[in-house]
Each structure stands twice: as structure tokens, then as C-alpha cells.
C-alpha positions, 0 to 999 in steps of 0.5 A, spaced: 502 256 602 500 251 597 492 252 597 492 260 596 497 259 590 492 253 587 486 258 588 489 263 585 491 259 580 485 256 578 482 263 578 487 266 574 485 261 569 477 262 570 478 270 569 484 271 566 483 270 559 476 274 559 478 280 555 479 286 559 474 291 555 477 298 553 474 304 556 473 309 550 476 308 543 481 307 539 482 314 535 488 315 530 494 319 532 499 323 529 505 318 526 509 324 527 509 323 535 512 316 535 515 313 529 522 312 530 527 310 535 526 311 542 532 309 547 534 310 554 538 307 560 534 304 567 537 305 573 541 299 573 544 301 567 541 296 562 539 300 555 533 299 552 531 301 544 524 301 542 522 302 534 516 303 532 514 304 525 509 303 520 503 308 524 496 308 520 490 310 525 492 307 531 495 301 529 504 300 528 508 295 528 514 296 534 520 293 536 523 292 543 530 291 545 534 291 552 539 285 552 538 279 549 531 280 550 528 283 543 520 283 542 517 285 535 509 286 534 503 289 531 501 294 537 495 299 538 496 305 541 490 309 546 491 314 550 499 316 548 501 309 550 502 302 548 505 295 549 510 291 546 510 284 550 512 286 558 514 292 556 508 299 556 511 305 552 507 313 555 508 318 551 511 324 556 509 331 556 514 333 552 515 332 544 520 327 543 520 323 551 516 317 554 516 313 559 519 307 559 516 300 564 518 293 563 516 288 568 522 284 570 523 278 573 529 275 577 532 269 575 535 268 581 530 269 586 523 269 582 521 276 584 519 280 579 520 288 579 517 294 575 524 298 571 522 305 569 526 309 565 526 316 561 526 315 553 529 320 549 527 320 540 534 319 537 
């Protein structure tokens, strides 16, 4: 086991610091169909609140929160979608709901799990 984890080791180092180039471009967005504070609640009860703020173009500024954890960062937004952190926000097809996907991983076990969860714009 120890061999697979080194060789997947060295070569996450090899390649996973090439950036990945972005298919498209970037394009600006309406600010009306993200800035505010989105919220919802995963599976296991956590409740979960994304600001995002300051849209310009296809640039803001948005804040995650869930916990203890709270993530604050400039973001760029393509294709309905951006990143703060783990966390990855899609706008949903209807106005004022997104998808929200955090990558979790758990302390006791190590293992690492996706959380899914509807958001609502308060």
C-alpha cells in the first residue's frame, strides 16, 4: 500500500499544480442572480450560508459558512457556478435556488464524502 500512495504522491505533486486551462471564457453575469445570502440545510442537519457579494463582470467577493468552518474569498464565476474553498455553488434552474457541494472529510475515519444540499436566496 505504501508504494501506490508514493506513486500517487509524487505525482499529484508532478501535475497537480499545472493549472487546469478553462474551456471558454469567462463572460459577465447578471449581479441580480447571485449577490445576497444564499442558505440551506445538508442531509445531516448542518446548515450551511454563502454570501456573495460585490459581483462586477464575472469577479465577487463570497463568504461560506457551515459551523466552524467560514471561508472568504474573491471568486470567478463561469458557467452558473463558482468555488469558495471545498465548497462548489450552481446556480439551479429556478430564480433564487442553487446547488450546494462540499467536500467533507471525516475526522474519525479519514474518509472523505461529497455533502449536497438545496439553497435557497433569503
Amino acid at each position: 500500500m505504501v508504494d501506490v500512495f508514493s506513486i500517487l504522491s509524487s505525482n499529484y505533486k508532478a501535475i497537480g499544480s499545472t493549472p487546469v486551462p478553462s474551456k471558454g471564457k469567462y463572460v459577465a453575469v447578471d449581479p441580480k442572480l447571485y449577490e445576497g445570502t444564499w442558505s440551506g440545510t445538508y442531509a445531516n442537519k448542518k446548515t450551511f450560508k454563502i454570501t456573495v457579494s460585490q459581483v462586477s463582470g464575472f469577479r465577487a467577493q463570497a463568504s461560506y459558512q457551515s459551523g466552524t468552518t467560514f471561508k472568504n474569498q474573491s471568486i470567478l464565476i463561469k458557467d452558473g457556478s463558482f468555488r469558495v474553498g471545498d465548497t462548489k455553488f450552481l446556480l439551479g434552474a429556478k430564480a433564487g435556488t442553487a446547488i450546494v457541494k462540499n467536500v467533507v472529510t471525516d475526522p474519525a475515519s479519514g474518509q472523505i464524502f461529497l455533502d449536497t444540499a438545496q439553497a435557497t436566496r433569503n
